[in-house]
mmCIF file of the N, C-alpha and C atoms, coordinates in Angstrom:
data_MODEL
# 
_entry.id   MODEL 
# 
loop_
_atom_site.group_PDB 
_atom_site.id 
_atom_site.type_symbol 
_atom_site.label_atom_id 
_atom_site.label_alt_id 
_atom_site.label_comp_id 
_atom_site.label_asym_id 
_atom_site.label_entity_id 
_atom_site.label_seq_id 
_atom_site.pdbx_PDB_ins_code 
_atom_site.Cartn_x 
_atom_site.Cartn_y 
_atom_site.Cartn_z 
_atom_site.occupancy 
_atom_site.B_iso_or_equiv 
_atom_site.pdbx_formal_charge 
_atom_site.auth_seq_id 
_atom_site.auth_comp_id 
_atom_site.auth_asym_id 
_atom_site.auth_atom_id 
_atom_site.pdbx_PDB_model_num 
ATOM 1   N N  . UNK A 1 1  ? -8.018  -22.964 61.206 1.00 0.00 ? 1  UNK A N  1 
ATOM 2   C CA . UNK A 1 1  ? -7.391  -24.244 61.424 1.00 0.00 ? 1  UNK A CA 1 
ATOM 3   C C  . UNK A 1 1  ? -8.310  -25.368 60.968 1.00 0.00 ? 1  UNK A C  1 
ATOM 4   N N  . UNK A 1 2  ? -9.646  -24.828 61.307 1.00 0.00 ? 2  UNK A N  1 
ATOM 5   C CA . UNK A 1 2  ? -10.344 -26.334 60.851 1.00 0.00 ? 2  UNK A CA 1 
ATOM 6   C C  . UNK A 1 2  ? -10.493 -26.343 59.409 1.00 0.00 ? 2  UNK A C  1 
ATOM 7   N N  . UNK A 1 3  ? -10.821 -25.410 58.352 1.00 0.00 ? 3  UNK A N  1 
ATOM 8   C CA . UNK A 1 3  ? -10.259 -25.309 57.694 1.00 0.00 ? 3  UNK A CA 1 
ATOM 9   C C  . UNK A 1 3  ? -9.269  -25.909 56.985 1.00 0.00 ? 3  UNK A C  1 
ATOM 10  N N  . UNK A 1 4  ? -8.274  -25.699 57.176 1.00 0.00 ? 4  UNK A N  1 
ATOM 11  C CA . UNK A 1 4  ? -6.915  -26.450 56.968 1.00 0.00 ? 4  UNK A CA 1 
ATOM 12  C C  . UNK A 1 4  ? -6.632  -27.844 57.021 1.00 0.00 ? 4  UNK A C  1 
ATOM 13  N N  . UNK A 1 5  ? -7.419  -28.177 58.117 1.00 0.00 ? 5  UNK A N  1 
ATOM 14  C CA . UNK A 1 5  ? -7.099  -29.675 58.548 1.00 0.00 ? 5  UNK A CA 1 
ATOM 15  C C  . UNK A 1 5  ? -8.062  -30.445 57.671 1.00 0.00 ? 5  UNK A C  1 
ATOM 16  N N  . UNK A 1 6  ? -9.456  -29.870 57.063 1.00 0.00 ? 6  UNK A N  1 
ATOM 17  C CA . UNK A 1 6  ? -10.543 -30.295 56.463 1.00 0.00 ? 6  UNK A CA 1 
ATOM 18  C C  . UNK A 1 6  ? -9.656  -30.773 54.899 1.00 0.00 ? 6  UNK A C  1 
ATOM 19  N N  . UNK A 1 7  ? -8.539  -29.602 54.830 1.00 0.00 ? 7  UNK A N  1 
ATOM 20  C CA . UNK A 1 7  ? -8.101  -30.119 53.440 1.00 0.00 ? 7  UNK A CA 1 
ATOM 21  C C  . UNK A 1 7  ? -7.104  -30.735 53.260 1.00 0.00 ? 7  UNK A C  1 
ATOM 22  N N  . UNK A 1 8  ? -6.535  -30.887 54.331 1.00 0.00 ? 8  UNK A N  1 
ATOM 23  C CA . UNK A 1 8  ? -5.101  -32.007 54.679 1.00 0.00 ? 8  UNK A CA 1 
ATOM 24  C C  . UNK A 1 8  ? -4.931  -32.213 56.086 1.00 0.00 ? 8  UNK A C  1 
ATOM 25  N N  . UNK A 1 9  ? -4.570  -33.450 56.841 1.00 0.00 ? 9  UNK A N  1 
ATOM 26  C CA . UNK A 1 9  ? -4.777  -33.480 58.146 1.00 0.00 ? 9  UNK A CA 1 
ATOM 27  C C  . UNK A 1 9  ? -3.109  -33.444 58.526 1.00 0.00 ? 9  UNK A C  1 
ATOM 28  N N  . UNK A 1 10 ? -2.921  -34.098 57.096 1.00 0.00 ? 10 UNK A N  1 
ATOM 29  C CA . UNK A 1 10 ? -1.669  -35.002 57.889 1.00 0.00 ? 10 UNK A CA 1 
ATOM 30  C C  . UNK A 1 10 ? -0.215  -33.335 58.091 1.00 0.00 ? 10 UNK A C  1 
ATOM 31  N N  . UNK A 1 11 ? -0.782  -32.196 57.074 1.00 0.00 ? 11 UNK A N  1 
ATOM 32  C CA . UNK A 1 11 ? 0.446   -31.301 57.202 1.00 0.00 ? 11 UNK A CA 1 
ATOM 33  C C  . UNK A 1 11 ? 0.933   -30.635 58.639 1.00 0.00 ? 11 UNK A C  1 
ATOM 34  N N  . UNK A 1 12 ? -0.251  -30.654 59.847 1.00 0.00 ? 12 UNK A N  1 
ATOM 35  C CA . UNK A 1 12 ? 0.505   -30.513 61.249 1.00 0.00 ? 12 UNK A CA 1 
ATOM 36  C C  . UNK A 1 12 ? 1.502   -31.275 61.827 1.00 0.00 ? 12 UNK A C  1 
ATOM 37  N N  . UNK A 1 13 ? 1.495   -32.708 61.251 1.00 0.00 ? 13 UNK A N  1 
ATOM 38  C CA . UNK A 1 13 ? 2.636   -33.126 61.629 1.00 0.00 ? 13 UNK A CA 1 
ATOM 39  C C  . UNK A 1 13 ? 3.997   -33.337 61.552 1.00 0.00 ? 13 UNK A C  1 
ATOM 40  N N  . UNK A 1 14 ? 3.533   -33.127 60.130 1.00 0.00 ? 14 UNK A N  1 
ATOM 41  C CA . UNK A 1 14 ? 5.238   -33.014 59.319 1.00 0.00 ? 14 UNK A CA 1 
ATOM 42  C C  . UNK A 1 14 ? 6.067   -31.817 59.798 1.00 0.00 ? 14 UNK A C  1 
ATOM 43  N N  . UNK A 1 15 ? 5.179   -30.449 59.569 1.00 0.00 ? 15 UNK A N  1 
ATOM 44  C CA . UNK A 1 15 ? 5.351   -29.341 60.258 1.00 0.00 ? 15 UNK A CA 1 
ATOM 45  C C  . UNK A 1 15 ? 5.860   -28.966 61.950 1.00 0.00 ? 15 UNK A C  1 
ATOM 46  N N  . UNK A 1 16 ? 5.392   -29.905 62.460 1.00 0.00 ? 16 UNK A N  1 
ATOM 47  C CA . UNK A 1 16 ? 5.885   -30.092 64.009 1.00 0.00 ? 16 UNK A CA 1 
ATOM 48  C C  . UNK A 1 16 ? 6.823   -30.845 64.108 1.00 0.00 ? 16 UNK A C  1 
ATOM 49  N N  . UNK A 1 17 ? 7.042   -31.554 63.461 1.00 0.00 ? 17 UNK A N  1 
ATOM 50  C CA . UNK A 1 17 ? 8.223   -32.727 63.299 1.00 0.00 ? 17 UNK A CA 1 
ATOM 51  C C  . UNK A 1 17 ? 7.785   -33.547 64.178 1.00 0.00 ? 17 UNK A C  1 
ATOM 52  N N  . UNK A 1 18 ? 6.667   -34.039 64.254 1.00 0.00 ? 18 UNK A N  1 
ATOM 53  C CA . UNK A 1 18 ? 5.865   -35.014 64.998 1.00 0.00 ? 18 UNK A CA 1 
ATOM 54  C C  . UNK A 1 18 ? 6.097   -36.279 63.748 1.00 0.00 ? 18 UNK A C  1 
ATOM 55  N N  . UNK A 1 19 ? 6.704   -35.928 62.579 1.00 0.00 ? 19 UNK A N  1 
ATOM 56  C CA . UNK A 1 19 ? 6.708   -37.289 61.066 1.00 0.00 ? 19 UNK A CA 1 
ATOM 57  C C  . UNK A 1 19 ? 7.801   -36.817 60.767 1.00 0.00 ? 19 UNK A C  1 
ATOM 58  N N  . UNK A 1 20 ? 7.779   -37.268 60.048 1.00 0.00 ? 20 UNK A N  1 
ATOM 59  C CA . UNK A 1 20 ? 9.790   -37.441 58.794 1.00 0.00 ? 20 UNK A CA 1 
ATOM 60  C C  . UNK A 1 20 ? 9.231   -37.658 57.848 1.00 0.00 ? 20 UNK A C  1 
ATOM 61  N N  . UNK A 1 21 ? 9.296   -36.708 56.773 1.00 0.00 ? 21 UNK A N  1 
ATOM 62  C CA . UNK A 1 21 ? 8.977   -36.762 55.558 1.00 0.00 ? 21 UNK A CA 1 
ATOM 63  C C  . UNK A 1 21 ? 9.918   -38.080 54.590 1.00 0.00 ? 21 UNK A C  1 
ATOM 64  N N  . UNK A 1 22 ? 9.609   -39.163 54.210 1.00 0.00 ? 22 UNK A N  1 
ATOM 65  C CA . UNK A 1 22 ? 10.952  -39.507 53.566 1.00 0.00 ? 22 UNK A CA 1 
ATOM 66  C C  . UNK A 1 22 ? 11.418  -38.625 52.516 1.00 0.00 ? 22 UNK A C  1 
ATOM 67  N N  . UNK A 1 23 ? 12.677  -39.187 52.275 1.00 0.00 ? 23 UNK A N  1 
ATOM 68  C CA . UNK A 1 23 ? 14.065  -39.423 51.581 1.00 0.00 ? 23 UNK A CA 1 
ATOM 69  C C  . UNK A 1 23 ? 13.832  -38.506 50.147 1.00 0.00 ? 23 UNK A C  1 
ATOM 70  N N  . UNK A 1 24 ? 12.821  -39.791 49.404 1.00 0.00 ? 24 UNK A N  1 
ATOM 71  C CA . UNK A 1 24 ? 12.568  -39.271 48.149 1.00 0.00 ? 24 UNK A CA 1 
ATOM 72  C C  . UNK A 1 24 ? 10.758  -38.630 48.034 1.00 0.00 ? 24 UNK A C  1 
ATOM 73  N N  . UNK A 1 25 ? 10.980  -37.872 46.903 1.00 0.00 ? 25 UNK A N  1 
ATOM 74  C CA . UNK A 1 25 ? 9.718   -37.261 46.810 1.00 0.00 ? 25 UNK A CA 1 
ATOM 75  C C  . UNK A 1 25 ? 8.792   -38.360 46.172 1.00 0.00 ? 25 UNK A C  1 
ATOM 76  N N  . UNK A 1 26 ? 7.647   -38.269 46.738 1.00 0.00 ? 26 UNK A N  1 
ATOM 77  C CA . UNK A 1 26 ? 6.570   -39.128 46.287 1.00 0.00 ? 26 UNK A CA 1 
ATOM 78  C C  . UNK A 1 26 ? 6.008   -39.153 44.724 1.00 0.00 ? 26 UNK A C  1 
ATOM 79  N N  . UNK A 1 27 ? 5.619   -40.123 43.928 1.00 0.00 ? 27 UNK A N  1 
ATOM 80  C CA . UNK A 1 27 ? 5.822   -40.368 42.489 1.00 0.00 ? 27 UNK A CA 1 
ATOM 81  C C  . UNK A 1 27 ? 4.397   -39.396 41.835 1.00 0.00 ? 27 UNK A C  1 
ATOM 82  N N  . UNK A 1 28 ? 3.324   -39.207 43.083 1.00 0.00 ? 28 UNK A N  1 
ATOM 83  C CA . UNK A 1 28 ? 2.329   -38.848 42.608 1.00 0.00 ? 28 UNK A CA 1 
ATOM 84  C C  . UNK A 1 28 ? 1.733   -37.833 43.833 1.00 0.00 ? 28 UNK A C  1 
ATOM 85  N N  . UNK A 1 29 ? 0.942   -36.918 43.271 1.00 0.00 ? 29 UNK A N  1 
ATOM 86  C CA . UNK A 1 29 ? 0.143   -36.112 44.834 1.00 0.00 ? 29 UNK A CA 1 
ATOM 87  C C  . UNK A 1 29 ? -1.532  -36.118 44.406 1.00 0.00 ? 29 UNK A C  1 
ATOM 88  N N  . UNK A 1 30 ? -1.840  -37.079 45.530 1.00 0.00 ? 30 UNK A N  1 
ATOM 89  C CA . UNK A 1 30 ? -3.228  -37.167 45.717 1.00 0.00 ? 30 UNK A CA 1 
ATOM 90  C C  . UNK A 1 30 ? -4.250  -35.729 46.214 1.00 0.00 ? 30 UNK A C  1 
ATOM 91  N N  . UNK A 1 31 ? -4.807  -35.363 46.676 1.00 0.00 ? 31 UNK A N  1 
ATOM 92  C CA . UNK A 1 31 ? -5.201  -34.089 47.290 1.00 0.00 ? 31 UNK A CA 1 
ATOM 93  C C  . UNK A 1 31 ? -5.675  -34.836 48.738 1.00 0.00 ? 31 UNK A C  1 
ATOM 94  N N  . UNK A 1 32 ? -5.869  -33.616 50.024 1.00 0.00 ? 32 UNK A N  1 
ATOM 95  C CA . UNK A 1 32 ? -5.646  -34.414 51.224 1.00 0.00 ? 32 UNK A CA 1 
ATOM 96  C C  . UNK A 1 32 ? -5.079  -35.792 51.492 1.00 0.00 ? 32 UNK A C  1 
ATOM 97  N N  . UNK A 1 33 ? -3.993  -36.228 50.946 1.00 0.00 ? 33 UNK A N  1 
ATOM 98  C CA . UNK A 1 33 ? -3.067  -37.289 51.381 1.00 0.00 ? 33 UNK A CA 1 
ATOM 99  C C  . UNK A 1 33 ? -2.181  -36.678 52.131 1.00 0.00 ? 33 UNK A C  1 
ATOM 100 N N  . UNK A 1 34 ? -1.288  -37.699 52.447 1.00 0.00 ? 34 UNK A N  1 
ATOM 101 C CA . UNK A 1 34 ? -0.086  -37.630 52.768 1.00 0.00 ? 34 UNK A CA 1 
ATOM 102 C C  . UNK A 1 34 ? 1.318   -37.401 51.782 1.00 0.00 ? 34 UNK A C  1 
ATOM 103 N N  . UNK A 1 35 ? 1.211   -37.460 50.843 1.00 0.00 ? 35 UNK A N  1 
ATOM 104 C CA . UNK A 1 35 ? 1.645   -37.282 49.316 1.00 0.00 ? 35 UNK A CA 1 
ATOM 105 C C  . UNK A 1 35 ? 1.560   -35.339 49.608 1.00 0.00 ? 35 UNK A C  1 
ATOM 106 N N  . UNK A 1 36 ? 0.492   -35.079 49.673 1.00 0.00 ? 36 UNK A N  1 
ATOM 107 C CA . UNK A 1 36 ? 0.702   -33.615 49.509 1.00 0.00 ? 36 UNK A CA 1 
ATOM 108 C C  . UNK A 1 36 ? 1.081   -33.130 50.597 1.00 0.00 ? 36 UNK A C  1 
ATOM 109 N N  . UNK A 1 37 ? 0.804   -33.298 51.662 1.00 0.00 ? 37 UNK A N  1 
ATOM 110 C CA . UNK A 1 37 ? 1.458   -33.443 52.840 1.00 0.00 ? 37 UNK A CA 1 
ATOM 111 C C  . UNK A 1 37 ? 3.001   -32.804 52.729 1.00 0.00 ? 37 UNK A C  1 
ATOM 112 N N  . UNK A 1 38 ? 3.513   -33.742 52.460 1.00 0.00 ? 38 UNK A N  1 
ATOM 113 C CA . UNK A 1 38 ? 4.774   -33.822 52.274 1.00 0.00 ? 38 UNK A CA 1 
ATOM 114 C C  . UNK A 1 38 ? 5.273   -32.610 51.115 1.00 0.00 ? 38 UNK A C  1 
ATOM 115 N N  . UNK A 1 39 ? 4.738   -32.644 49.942 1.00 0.00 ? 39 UNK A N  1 
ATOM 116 C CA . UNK A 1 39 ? 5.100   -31.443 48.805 1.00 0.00 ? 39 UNK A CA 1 
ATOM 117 C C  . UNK A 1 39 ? 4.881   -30.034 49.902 1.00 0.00 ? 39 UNK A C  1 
ATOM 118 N N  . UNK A 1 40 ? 3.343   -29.551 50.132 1.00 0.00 ? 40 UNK A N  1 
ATOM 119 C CA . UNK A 1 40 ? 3.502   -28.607 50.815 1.00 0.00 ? 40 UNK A CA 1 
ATOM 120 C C  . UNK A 1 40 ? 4.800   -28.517 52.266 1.00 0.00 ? 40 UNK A C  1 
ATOM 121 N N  . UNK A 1 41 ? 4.735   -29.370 52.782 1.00 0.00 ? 41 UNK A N  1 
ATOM 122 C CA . UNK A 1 41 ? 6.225   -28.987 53.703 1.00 0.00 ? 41 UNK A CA 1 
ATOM 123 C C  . UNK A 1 41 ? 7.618   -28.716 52.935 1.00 0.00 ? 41 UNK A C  1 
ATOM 124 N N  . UNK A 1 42 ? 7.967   -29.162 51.904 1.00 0.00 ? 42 UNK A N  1 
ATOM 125 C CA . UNK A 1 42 ? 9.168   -29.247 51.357 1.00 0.00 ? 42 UNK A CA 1 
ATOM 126 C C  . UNK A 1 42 ? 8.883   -27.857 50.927 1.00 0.00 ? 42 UNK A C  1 
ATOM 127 N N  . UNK A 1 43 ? 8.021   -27.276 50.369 1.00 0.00 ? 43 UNK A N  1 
ATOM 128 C CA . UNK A 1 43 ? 7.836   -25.824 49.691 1.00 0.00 ? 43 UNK A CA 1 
ATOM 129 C C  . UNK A 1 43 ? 7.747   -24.862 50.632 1.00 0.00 ? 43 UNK A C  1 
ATOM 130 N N  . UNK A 1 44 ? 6.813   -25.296 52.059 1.00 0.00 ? 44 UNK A N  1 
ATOM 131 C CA . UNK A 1 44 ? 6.690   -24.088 52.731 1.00 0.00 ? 44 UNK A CA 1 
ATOM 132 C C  . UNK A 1 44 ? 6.819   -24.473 53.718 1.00 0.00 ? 44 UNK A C  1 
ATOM 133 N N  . UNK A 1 45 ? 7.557   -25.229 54.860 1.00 0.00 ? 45 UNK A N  1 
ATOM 134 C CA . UNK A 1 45 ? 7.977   -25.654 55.682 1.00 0.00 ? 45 UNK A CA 1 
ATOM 135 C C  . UNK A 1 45 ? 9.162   -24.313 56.024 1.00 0.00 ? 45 UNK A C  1 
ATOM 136 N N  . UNK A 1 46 ? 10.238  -24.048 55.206 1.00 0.00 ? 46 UNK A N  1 
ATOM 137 C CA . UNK A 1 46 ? 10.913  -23.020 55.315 1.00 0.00 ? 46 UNK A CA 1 
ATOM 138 C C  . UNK A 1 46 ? 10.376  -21.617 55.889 1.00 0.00 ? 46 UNK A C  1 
ATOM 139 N N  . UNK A 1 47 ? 9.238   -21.421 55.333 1.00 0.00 ? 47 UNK A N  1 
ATOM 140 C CA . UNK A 1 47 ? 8.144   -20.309 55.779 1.00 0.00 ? 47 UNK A CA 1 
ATOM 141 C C  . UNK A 1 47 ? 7.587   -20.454 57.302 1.00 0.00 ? 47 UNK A C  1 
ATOM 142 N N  . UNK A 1 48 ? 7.277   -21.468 57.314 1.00 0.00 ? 48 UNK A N  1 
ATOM 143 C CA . UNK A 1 48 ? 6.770   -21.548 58.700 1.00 0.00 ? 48 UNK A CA 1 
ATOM 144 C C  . UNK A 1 48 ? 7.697   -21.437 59.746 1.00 0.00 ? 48 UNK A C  1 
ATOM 145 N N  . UNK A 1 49 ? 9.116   -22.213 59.544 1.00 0.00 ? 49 UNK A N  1 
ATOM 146 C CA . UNK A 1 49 ? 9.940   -22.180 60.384 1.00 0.00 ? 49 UNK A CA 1 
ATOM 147 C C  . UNK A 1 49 ? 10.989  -20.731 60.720 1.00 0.00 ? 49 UNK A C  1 
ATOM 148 N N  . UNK A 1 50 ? 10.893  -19.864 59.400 1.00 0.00 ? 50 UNK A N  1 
ATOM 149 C CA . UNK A 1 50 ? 11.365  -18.650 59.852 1.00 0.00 ? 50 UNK A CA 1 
ATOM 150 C C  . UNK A 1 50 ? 10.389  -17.647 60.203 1.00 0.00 ? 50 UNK A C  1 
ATOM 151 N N  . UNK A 1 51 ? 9.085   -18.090 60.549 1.00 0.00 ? 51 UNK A N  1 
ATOM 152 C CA . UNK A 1 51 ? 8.049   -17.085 60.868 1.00 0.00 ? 51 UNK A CA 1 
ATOM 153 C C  . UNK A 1 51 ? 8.115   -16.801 62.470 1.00 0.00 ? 51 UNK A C  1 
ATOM 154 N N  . UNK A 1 52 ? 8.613   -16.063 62.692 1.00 0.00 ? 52 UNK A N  1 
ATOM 155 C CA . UNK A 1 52 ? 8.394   -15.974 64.679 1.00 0.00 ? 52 UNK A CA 1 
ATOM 156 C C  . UNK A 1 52 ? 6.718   -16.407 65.252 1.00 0.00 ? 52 UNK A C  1 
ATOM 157 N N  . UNK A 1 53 ? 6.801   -17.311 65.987 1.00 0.00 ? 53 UNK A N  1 
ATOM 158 C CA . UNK A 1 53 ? 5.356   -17.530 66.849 1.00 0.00 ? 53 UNK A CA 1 
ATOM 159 C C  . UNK A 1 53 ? 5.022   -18.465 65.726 1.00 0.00 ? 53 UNK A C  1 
ATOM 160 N N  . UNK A 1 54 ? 5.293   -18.615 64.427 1.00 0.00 ? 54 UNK A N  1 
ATOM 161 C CA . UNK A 1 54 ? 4.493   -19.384 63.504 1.00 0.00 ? 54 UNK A CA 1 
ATOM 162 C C  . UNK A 1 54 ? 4.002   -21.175 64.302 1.00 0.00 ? 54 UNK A C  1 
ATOM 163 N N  . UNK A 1 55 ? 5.583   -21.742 64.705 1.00 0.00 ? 55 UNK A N  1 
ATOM 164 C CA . UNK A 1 55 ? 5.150   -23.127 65.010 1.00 0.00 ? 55 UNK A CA 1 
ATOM 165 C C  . UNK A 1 55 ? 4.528   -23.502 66.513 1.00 0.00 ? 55 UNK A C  1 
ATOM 166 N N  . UNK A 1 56 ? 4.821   -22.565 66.823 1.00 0.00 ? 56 UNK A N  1 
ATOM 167 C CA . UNK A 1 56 ? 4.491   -22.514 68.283 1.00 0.00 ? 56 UNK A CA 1 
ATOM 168 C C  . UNK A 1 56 ? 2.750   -22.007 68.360 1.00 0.00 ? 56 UNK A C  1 
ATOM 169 N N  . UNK A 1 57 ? 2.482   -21.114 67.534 1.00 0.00 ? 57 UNK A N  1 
ATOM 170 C CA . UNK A 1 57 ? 0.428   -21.299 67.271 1.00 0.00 ? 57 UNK A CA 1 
ATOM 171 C C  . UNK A 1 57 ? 0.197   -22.450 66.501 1.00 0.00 ? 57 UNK A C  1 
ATOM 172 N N  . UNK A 1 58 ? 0.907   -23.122 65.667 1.00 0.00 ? 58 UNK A N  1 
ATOM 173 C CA . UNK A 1 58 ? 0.194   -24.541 65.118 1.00 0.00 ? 58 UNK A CA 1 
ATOM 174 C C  . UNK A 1 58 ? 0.571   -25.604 66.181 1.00 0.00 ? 58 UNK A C  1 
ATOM 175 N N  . UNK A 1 59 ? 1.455   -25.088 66.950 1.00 0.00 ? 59 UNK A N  1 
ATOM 176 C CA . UNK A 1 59 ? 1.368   -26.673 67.853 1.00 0.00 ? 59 UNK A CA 1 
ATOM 177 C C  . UNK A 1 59 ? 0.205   -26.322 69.046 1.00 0.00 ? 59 UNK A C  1 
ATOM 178 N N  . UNK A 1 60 ? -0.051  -25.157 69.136 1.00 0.00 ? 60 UNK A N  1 
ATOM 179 C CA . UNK A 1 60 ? -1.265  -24.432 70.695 1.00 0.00 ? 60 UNK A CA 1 
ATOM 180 C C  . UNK A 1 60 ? -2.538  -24.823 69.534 1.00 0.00 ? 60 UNK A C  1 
ATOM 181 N N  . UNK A 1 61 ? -2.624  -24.725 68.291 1.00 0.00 ? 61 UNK A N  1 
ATOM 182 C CA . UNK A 1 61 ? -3.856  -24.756 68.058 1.00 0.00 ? 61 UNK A CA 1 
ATOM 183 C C  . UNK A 1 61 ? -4.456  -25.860 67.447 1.00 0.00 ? 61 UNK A C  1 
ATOM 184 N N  . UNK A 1 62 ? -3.528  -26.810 67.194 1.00 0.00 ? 62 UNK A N  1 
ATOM 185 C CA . UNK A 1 62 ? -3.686  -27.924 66.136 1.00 0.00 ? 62 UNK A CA 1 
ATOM 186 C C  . UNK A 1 62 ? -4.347  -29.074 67.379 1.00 0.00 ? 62 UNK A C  1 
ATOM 187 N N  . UNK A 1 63 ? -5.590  -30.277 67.071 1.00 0.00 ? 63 UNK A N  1 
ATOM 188 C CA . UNK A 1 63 ? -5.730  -30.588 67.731 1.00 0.00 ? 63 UNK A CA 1 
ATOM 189 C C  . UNK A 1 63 ? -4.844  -31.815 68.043 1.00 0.00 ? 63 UNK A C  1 
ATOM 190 N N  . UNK A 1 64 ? -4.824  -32.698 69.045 1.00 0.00 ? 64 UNK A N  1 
ATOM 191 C CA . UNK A 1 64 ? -3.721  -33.641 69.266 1.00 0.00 ? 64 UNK A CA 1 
ATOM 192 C C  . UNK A 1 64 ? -4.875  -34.995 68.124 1.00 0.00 ? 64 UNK A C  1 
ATOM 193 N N  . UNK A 1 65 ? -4.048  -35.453 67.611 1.00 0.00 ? 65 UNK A N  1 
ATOM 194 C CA . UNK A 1 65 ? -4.105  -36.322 66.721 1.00 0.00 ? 65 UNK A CA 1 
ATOM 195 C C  . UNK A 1 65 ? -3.194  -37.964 66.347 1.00 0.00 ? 65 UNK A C  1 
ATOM 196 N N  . UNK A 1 66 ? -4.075  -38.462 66.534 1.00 0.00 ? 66 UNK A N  1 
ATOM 197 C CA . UNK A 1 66 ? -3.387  -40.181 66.766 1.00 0.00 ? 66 UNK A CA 1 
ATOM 198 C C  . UNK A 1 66 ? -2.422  -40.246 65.674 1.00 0.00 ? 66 UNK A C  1 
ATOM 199 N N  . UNK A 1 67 ? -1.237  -40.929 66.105 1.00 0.00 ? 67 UNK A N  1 
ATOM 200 C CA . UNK A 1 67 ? -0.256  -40.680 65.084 1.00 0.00 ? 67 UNK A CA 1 
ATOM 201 C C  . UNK A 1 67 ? -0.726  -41.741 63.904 1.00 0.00 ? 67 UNK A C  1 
ATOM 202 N N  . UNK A 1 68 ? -0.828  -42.011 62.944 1.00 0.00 ? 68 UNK A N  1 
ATOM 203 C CA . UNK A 1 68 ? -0.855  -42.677 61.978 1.00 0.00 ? 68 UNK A CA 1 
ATOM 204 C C  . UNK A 1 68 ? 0.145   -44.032 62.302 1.00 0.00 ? 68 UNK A C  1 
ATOM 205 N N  . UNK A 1 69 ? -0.858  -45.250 61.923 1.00 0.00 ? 69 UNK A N  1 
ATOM 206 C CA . UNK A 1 69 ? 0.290   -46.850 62.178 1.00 0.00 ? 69 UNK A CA 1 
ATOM 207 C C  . UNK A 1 69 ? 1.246   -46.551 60.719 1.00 0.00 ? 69 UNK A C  1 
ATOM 208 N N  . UNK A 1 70 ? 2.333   -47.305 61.054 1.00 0.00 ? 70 UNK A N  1 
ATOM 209 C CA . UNK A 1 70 ? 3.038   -46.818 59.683 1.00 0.00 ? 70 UNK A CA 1 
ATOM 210 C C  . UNK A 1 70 ? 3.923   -48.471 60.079 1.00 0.00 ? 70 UNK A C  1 
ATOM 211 N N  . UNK A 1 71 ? 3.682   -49.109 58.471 1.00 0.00 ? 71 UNK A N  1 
ATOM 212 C CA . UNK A 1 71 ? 4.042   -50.438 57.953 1.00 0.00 ? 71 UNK A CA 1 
ATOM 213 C C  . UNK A 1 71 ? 5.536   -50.041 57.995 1.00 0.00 ? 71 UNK A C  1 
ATOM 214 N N  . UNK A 1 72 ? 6.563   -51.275 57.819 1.00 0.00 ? 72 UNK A N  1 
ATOM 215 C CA . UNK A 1 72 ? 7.818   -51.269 57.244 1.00 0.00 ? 72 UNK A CA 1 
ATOM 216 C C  . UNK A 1 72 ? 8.125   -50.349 56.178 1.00 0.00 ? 72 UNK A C  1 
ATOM 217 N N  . UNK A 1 73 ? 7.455   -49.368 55.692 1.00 0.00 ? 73 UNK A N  1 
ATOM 218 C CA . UNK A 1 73 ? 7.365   -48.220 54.836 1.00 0.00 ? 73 UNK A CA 1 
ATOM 219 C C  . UNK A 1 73 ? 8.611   -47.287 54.982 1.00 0.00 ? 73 UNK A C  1 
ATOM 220 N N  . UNK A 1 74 ? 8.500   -46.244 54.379 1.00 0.00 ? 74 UNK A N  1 
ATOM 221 C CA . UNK A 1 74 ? 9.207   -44.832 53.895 1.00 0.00 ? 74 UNK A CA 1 
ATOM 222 C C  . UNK A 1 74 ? 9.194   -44.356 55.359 1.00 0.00 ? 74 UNK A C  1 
ATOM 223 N N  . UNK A 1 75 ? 10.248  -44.045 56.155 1.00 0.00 ? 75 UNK A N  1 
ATOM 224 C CA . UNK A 1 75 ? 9.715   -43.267 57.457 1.00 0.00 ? 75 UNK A CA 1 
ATOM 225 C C  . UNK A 1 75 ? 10.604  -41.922 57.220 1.00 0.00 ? 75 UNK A C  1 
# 
């Protein structure tokens, strides 16, 4: 997990549905953004969610994390 989070923080949340990915796909993917964030859920979000126990060990193991302020933006 730490791991994981070292190379993207923001994908536990999208994954928990703790965020809302917007609408449209983002124009560019940075590496550890939120940009990739979002690509990896749209690709493997499906995976996680038909995995038995899958979301339920990332929500027991992921640490709790301040939600991000978010401007009049993409929600």
């Amino acid at each position: 997990m730490a791991e994981a989070l070292a190379s993207n923080i923001h994908v536990p949340g999208f994954l928990l549905g703790e965020r809302k990915p917007p609408r449209t796909r983002p124009d560019y993917i940075t590496m550890g953004s939120e940009d990739e964030a979002i690509e990896y859920v749209r690709a493997f979000g499906a995976g996680w969610a038909k995995t038995p126990g899958a979301v339920a060990w990332l929500r027991d193991t992921s640490p709790q994390m301040p939600k991000p302020k978010r401007g009049g933006g993409v929600h």
